[in-house]
N, C-alpha and C positions, 0 to 999 in steps of 0.2 A: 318796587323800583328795581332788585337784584333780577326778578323775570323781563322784565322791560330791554335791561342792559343783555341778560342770556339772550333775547328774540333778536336784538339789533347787532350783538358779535354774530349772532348764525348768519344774518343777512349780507352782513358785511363780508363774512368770508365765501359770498360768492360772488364770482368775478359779474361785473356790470354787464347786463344784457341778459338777453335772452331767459326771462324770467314771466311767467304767467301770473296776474293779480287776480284774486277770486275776494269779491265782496260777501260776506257772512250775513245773510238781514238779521238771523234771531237773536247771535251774540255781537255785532256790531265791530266784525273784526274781519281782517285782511288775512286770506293765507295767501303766500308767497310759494310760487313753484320754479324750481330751475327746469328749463325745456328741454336743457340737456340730456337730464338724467330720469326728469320726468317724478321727480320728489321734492318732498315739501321741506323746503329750506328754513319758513319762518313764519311766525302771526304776526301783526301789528293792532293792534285794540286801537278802534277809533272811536265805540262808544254810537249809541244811537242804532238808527235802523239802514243801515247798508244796502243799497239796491246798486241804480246804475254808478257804472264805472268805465273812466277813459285814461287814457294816456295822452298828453299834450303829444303834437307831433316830432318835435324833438327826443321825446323819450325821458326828459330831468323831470317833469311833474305828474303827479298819478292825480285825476281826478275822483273824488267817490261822492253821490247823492246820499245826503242821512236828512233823515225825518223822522217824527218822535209816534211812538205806537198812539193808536186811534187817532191822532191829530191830536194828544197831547204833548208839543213838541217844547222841549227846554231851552235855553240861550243858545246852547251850543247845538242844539239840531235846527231843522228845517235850512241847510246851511252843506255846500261843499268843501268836504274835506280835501286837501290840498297834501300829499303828500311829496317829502324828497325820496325820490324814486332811491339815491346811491347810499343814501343816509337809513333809508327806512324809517322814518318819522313823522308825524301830522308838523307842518311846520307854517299852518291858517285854515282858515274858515273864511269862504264868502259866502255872501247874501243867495239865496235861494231862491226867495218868495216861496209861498203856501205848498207844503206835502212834494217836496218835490222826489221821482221816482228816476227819470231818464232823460238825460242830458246828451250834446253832442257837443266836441268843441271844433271849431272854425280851421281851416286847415293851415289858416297863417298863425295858430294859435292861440288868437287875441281873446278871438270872444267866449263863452259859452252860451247855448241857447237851452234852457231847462225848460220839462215841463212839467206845470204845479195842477196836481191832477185836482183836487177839490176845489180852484178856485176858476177853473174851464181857460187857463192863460199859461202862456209861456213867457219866460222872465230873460231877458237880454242881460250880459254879464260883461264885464272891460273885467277884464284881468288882473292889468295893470295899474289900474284904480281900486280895485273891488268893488265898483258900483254896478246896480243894477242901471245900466242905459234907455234901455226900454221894455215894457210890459207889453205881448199880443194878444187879443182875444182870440184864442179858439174853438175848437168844438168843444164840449159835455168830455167830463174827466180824461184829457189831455194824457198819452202816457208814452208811445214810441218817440223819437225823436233820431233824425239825420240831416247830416248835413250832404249835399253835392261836394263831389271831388274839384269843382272850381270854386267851390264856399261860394257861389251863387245865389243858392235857394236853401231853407232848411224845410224838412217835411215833420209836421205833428202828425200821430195819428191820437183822435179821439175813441173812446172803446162807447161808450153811450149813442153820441149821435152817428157814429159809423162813416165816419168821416176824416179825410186827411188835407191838412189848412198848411199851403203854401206860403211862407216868409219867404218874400223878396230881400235880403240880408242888407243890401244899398240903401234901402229906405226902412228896413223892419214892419214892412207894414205886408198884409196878407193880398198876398198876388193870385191866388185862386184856391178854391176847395175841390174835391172829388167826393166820390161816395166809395164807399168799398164792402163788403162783406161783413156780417156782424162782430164787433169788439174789434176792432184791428187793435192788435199789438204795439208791433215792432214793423220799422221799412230799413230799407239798406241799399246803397246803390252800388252798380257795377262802377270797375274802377275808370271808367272808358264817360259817365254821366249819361250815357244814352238809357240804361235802362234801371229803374227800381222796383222792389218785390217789397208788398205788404201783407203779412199775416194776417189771419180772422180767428181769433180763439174759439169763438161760438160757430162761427161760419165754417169752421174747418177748413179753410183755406187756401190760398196764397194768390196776391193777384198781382200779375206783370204789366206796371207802369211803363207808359212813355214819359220819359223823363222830360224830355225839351215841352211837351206841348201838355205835358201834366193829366193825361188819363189813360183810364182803364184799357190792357191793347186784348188781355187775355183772363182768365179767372182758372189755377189748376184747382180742382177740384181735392175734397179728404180722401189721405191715403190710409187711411185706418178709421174703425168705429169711433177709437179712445182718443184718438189724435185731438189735441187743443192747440193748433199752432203757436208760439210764441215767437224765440228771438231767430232774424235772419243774419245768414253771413252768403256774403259770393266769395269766389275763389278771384285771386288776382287776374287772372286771364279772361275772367268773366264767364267760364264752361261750364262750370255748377252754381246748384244755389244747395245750403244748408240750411234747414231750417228744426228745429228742437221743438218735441210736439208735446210738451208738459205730460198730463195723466197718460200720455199715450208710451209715458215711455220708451222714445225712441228717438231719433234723429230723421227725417227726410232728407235725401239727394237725389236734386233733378238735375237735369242734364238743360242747361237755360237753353241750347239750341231747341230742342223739342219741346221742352218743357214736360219730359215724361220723367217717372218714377225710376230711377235708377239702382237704387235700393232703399230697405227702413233698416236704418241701424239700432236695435237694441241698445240703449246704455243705462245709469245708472236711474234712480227712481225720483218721477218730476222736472226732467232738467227744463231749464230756462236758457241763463247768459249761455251762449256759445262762443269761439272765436279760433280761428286758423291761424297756425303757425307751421314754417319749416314742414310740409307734407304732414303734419298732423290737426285734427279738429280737438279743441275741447270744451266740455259738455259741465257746466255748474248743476248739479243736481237738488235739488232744495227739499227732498226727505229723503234720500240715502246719504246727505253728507258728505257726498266725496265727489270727484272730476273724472268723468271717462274720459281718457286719452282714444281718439280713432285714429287710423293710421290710414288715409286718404287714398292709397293706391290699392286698397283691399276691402275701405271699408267697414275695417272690423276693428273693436274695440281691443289695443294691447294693454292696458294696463288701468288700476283705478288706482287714484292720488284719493287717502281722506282730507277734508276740507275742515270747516268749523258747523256753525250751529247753522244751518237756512241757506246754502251758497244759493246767491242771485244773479249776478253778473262775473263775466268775464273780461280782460284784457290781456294782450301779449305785446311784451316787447321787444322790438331785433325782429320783426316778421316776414316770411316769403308767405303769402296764401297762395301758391299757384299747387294743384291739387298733385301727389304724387302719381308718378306714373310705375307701372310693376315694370 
């Protein structure tokens, strides 16, 4: 209890905002980054297996996906953890449905749309109820999940069948599939909706969506042998795309006009969750443990934050992603 109360005075004596949330899978805990200063303010132990993680769009609720190791999951997992962002506190649990990894929430805030990778479905979430509203079939182990910047569409990708299954959000029913490159990941849209980028872990990847008419327009090819695409981010202005390439150890930025190689960033070892803040990217490493901070006008790695046990996902709050310029 006396650790609990230390982790929640740390949190609390930093001023609201501008703080980076990194979900822990192995030890099932939150570190807490001030963006300002670019250190770790605070843990929050939430128990279970930590993967995806959101910020409601107001900034007052932290979302986190926990599921129980092998799909042995307890009362309290297979279940979104609900954090008060000012408080630093788990302060609920909703409904999940089966193993769920990666979520996305609605940009009026209402809903969540999760996806439950063993059970090939995505789970519709009311907020405000805690009910699950609707169940979708998707593809074979369901795991990236986005929403459109109009909360229009939400896109799954599946990693088995290689496939990304459109949710018309009005009706929750599946308004189209595409194919994509082997294991898709992760998709992300540009903030403008016209364009989405989906990872291929196996494929080595990345493949440039037409958002409005929902397919393939481009495929960039692997920028490295080791490269395993994972998580995507674009820059607010829509210039770059960032994408974190697991065993490869590194970050890609492509320049979305060309779609070429602009540089590999070296960062910490395995990263996954990424996410942009304030002219800087940062990188969840999930076997070195800690966060590379990149600093977007150069590219290069200024500093490494330690995290907890397995970091998986990213979120930032108080954010500009538009990319620094030198």
């Amino acid at each position: 209890m006396m650790r609990a109360l230390v982790l929640v005075a740390a949190l609390a004596s930093v001023a609201f905002g501008g703080r980076a949330w990194v979900s822990n899978e192995r030890d099932g805990s939150l570190t807490v980054i001030d963006t300002a200063t670019d250190e770790r303010v605070g843990t929050i132990a939430i128990g279970g297996r930590a993967r995806g993680i959101h910020l409601a769009p107001d900034g007052k609720r932290l979302y986190v996906a926990m599921s129980g190791p092998g799909g042995r999951a307890t009362p309290d997992q297979d279940r979104i953890a609900v954090v008060d962002v000012a408080r630093g506190t788990v302060v609920g649990r909703l409904p999940a449905g089966s193993d769920p990894e990666q979520f996305a929430v609605t940009p009026d805030g209402r809903r969540l749309y999760i996806s439950n990778e063993d059970a090939g479905t995505a789970s519709v979430i009311d907020v405000a109820s805690g009910k699950v509203v609707a169940t979708v079939v998707t593809g074979t182990e369901p795991e990236g999940v986005a929403v459109s910047p109009d909360g229009r569409f939400v896109y799954v990708t599946a990693e088995t069948s290689n496939t990304v299954t459109v949710i018309a959000t009005t009706t929750n029913a599946v308004a189209a599939n595409f194919l994509v490159d082997p294991r898709p990941r992760a998709a992300a849209f540009s903030r403008d909706g016209t364009r989405a980028y989906v990872s291929a872990e196996t494929g080595g990847t990345l493949a440039v969506v037409d958002a409005h008419a929902h397919r393939v327009l481009d495929v960039i090819p692997r920028v490295q042998p080791e490269a395993k695409p994972m998580a995507v981010a674009v820059s607010a202005d829509a210039s770059r795309v960032y994408v974190s390439n697991g065993r490869g150890n590194t970050v890609s930025v492509f320049d979305a006009a060309t779609r070429k190689l602009e540089k590999l960033v070296p960062v910490g070892q395995r990263p996954w969750g990424i996410a942009l803040a304030n002219g800087k990217l940062y990188t969840a490493n999930g076997l070195s443990n800690d966060v590379s901070v990149v600093d977007t006008a150069t590219n290069e790695v200024v500093k490494t934050i330690p995290a907890g046990d397995g970091p998986w996902g990213i979120d930032v709050s108080n954010v500009d992603a538009r990319p620094r310029t030198r």
